[in-house]
N, C-alpha and C positions, 0 to 999 in steps of 0.2 A: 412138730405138733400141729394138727389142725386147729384150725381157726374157728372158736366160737361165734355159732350167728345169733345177732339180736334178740331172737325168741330163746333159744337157750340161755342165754344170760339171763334175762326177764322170770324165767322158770325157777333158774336157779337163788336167786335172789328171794322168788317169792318164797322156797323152801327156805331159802336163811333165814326172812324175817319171823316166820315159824319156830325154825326151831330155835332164835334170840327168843321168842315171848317164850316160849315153851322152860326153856335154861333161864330163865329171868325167874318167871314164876318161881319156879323149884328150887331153885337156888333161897330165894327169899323165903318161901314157906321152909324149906330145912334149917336154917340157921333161926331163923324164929322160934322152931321148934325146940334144936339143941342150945342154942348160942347166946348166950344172954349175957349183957355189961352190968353193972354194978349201980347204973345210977335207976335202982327201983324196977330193975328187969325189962328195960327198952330195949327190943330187938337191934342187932348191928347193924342191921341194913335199916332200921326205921327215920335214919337222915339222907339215907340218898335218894338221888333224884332218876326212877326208870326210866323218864324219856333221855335222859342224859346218857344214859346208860344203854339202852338199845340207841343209840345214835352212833357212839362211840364201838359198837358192834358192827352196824348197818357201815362206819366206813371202812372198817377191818373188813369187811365182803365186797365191798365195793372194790375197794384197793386190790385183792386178790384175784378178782375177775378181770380188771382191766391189765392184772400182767399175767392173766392167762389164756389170754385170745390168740395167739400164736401170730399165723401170716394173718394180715390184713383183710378182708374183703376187694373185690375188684371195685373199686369206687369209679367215677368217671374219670381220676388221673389217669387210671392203667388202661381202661378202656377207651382215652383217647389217644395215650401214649399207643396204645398197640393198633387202633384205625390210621394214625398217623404214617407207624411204621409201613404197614399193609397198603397205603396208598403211595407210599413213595417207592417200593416196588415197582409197584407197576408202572407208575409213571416216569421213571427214570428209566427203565426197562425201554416201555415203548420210544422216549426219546433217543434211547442206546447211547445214553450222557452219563460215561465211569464215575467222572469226578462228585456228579450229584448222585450217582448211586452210592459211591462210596460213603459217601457226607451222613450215610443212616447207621454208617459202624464208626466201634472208637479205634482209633490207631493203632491199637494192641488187639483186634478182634480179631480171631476165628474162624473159618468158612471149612465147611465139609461139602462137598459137593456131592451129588447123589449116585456119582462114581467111586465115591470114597476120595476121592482129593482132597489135599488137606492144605490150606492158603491160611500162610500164617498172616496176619499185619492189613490192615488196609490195601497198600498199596498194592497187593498180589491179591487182594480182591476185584479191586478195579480192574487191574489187567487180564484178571482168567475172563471177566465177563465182556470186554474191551472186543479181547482174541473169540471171544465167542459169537458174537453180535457178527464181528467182521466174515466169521466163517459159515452163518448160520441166516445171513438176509433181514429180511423185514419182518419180525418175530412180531407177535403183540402178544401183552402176557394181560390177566387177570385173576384178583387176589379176594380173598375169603376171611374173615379172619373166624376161626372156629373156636378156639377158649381164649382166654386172660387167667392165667393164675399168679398173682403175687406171693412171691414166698420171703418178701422182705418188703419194708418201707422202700429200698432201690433196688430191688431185682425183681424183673419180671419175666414172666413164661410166657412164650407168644405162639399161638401156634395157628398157621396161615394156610387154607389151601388153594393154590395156584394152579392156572391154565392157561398154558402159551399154545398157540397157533401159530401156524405157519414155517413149522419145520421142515427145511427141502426132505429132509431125511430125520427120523427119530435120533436124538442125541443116543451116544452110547449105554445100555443098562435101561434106557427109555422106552418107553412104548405107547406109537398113540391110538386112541383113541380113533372106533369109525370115522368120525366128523375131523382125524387128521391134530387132535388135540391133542398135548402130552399135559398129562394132570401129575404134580408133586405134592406134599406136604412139607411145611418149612419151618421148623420149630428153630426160632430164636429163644436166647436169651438176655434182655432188656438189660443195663443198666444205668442209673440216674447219676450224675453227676453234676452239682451244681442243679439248673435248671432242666437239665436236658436229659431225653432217655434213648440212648445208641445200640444198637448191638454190639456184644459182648462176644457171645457164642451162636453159632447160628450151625444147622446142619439139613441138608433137602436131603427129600426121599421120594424117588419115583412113586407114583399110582398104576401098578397096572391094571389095567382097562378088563371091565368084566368080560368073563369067556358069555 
């Protein structure tokens, strides 16, 4: 379910209080009209209280809108959690430091590479980019971060776009760019644990470079 924003709630609400006066009214004019006790023909409703009563509505919609917002909003957690992720990228990249790259997935994470490789676990994360670094020189990468979608209070959509320079040779399935750049797209998926938000599932995909 998507996620209702602020102004549709606000909208909706304002129709609710609406049609509470609206069923309020009516309700009391009909039963005044039909509905009559015995002690001298005093309407059933002529002891209760409508602000009491549109209150106890208003939280009945209240209630039902906040468990119908679905995911969350990008608030600044996600959007720092996912700046965070995007510069540690890069920056363990350019230091070609496995161990601190790895330190951005959980131990059970995922890696697809944009050859289709498939690295199960951290530690075969580290290593394919360890064996890569070693094969491929002095790279220098940099990162973009293009959405943030939260689709839970701990899972997050991260989607990054990256550009490494200085490839002797275009990685295989790659292709650079004039200026010798090889540009990907890198959709992670975040999740929070405790404090902290790691990669979970992550999958790169070449950009090939406009004709």
């Amino acid at each position: 379910m998507d996620f209702v924003s602020g102004g549709a709630v606000r909208l909706l609400l304002c129709f609710g209080v609406v049609a509470v006066k609206w069923t309020t009214w009516e309700w009391r004019a009909r039963l005044t009209r039909t509905a009559r006790i015995g002690d001298g023909g005093r309407p059933i409703l002529a002891g209760m209280n409508e602000p009491r009563l549109l209150t106890c509505f208003m939280a009945i919609i209240l209630f039902t809108s906040a468990c119908s917002t679905g995911r969350p909003t990008a608030s600044s957690e996600y959007q720092q959690a996912a700046a965070q992720l995007a510069a540690a990228f890069a920056t363990t990249w350019n230091a070609k430091d496995g161990p601190a790259y790895g330190a951005a997935y959980w131990p059970d994470a995922e890696l697809v590479d944009p050859s289709g490789g498939i690295f199960d676990g951290r530690d075969a994360i580290i290593k394919t980019h360890e064996d890569l670094w070693a094969a491929t020189g002095n790279t220098t990468a940099s990162t973009t971060v293009r959405r943030v979608r939260p689709v839970s209070p701990t899972l997050l959509v991260v989607d990054i776009t990256t550009v490494v320079t200085g490839f002797p040779a275009a990685p295989p399935g790659g292709t650079a760019d004039a200026n010798g750049a090889v540009h990907s797209n890198l959709k992670h998926l975040a999740e929070k644990r405790g404090n902290d938000w790691k990669i979970l599932v992550s999958q790169n995909t070449f950009i090939q470079p406009a004709k």
